[in-house]
C-alpha positions as CSV (number, residue, x, y, z in Angstrom):
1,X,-3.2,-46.6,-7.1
2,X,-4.1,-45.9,-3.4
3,X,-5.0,-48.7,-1.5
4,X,-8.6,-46.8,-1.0
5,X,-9.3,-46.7,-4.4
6,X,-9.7,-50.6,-4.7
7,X,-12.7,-50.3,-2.5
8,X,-14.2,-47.1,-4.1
9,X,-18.2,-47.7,-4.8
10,X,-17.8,-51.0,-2.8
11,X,-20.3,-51.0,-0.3
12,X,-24.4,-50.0,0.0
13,X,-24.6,-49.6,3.6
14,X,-21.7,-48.1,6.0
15,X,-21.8,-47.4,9.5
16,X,-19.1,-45.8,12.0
17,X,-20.0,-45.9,15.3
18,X,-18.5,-44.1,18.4
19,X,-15.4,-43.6,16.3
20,X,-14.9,-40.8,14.4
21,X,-14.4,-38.6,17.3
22,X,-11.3,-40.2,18.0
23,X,-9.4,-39.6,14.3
24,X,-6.3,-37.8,14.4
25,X,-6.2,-37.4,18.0
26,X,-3.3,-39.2,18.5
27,X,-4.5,-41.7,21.2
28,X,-4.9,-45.0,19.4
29,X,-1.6,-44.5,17.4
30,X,-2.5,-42.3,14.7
31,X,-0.9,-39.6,13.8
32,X,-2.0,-36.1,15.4
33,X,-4.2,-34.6,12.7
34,X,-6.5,-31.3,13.6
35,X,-8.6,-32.5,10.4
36,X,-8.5,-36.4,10.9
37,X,-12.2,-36.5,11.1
38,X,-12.5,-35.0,7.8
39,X,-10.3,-37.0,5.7
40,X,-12.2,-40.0,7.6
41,X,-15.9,-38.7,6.2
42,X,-14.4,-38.2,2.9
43,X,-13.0,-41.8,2.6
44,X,-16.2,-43.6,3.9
45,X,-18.4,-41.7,1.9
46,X,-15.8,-43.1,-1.3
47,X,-16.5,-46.2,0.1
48,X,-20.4,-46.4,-0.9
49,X,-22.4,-46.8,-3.9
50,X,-24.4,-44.3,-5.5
51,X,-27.8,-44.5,-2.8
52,X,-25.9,-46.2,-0.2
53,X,-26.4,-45.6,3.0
54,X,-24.3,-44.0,5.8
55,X,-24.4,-44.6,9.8
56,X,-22.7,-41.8,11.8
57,X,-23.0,-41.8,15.6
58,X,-20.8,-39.2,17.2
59,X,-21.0,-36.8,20.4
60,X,-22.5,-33.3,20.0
61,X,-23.0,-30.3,21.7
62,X,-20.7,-27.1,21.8
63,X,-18.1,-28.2,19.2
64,X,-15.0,-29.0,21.3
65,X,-11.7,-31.3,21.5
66,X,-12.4,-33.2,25.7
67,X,-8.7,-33.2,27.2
68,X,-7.9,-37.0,26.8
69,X,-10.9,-38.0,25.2
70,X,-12.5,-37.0,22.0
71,X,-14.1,-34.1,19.9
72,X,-17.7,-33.6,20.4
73,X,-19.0,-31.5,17.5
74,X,-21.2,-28.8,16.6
75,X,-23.7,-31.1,14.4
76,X,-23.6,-28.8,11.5
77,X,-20.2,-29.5,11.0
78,X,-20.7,-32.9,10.6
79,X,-23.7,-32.1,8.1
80,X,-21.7,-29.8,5.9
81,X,-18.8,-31.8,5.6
82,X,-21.2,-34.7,5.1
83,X,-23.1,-32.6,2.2
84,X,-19.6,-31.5,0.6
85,X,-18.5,-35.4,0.1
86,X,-22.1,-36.0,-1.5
87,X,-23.9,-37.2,1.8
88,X,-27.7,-35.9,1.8
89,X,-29.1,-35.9,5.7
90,X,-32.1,-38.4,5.6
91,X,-32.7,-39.0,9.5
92,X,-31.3,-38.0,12.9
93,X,-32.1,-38.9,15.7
94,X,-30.4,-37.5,19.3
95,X,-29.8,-39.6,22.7
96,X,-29.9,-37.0,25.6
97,X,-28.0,-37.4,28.5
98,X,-30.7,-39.0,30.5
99,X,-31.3,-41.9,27.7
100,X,-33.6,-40.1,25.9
101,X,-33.7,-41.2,22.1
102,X,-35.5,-38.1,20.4
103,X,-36.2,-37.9,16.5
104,X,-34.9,-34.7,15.5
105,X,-36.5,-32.4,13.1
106,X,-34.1,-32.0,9.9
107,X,-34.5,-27.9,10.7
108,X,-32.5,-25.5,11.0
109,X,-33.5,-23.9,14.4
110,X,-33.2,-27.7,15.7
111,X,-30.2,-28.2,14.4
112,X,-28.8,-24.4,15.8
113,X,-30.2,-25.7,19.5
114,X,-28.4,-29.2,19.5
115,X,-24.9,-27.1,18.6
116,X,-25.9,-25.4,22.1
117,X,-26.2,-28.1,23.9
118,X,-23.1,-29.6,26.3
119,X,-23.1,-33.2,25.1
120,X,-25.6,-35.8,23.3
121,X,-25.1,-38.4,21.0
122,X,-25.9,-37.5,17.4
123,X,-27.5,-40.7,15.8
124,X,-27.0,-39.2,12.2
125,X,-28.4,-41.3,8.4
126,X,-27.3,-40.1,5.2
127,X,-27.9,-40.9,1.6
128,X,-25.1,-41.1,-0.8
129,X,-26.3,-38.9,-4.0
């Protein structure tokens, strides 16, 4: 058994915060994995029930790895690899640069603009189906 699979369906409400930019860059000990952040949606969405409920804050903007930093990413990539791990996009909501908290429309066009922008905070809610 894998140590994760103790904790499968163990939780209703998850949240990762400021974090998941950071997996598999190599700075906090990890190892150096291009897909870190991936294998890190896939396990926390294992860790919630069916209707649970998932709290993702991460950077986004042009989809990039910041020199000594972390990734900010194209918000799209976080929805589909949300969607392919059975995460359904209920709510986000964007902090601009100046402190701005905006409610974003769950549309594409919205969506396509955020990917241009150079950096936000993606303030993302999903539903576990």
């Amino acid at each position: 058994m894998k140590p994760l699979d103790v904790f499968m369906n163990y939780c209703d409400s998850l949240s990762c915060l400021h974090a998941l930019e950071h997996f598999g860059l190599g700075r906090y000990g990890d190892p150096i994995d291009t897909k870190g952040f991936e294998l890190g949606i896939i396990n926390m969405s294992k860790l919630l029930v069916p209707q649970g409920v998932f709290y993702l804050s991460v950077p986004i903007g042009v989809e990039r790895v910041e020199f000594n930093a972390n990734r900010v990413f194209d918000p799209r990539t976080i929805i589909c690899l949300a969607d392919k791990n059975g995460l359904n996009l209920v709510a986000l909501k964007v902090i601009d640069p100046s402190g701005k908290v905006v409610e974003s429309f769950l549309d594409d066009h919205v969506i396509a603009d955020l990917a241009m922008q150079h950096y936000a905070l993606g303030l993302f809610t999903f539903r576990k189906l």
